[in-house]
C-alpha positions in Angstrom: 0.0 0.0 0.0 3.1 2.5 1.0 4.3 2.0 -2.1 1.0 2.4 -4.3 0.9 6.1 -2.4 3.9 6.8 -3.7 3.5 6.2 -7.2 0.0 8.6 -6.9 2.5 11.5 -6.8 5.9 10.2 -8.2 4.3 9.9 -11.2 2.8 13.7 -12.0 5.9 14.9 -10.3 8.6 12.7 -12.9 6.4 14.2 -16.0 6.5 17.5 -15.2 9.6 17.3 -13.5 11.3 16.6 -17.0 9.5 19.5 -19.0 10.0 22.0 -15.8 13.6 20.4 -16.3 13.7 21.1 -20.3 11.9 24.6 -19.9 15.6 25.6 -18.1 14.8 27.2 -15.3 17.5 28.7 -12.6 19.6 25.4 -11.2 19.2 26.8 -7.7 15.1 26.9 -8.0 15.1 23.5 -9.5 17.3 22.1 -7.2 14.9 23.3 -4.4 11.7 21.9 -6.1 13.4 18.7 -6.2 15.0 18.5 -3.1 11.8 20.0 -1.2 9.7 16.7 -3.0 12.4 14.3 -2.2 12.0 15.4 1.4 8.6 15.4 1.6 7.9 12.2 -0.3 10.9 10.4 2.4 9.0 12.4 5.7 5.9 10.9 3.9 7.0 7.1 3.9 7.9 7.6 7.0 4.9 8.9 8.4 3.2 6.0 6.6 5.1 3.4 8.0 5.7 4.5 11.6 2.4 5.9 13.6 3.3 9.1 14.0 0.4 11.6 14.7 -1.8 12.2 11.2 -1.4 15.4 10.6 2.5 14.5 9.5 1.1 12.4 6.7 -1.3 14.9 5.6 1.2 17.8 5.2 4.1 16.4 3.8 1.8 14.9 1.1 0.6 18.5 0.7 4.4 19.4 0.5 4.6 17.4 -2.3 2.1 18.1 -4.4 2.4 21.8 -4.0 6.0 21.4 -5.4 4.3 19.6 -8.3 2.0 22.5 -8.5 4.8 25.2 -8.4 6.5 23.8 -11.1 3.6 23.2 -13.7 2.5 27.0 -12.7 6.2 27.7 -13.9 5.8 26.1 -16.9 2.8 27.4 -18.4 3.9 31.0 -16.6 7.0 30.0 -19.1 5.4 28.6 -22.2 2.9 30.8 -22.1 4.4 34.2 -21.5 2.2 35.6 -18.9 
């Protein structure tokens, strides 16, 4: 099961990881969208695996995801020119 709840946001994140990748943004933001998501998605396993109080789960997941979020707002912010 851990490892189905990973692939729900590794998967989004690789995609649009690679184009946010291709769309050459600075190295030092994209190194902290991936590192933030790395984090998050280790403090998540870890919260899914141990029982550490809920709320751990919840945000890290919502760490995540609103890395994913920051980057695909970069890259239609980019693509599209607004």
């Amino acid at each position: 099961r851990g490892h189905l709840n990973d692939l729900e946001n590794i998967v989004p994140f690789i995609g649009i990881g690679l184009l946010y990748a291709l769309s050459g943004p600075a190295l030092s933001t994209a190194l902290l969208h991936f590192r933030i998501f790395v984090g998050a998605r280790i403090f998540h396993t870890i919260a899914y695996l141990t029982p550490l109080p809920q709320p751990s789960r919840g945000l890290s997941w919502a760490a995540g995801y609103a890395v994913t979020i920051s980057m695909a707002y970069r890259l239609l912010t980019t693509g599209l020119y607004l």
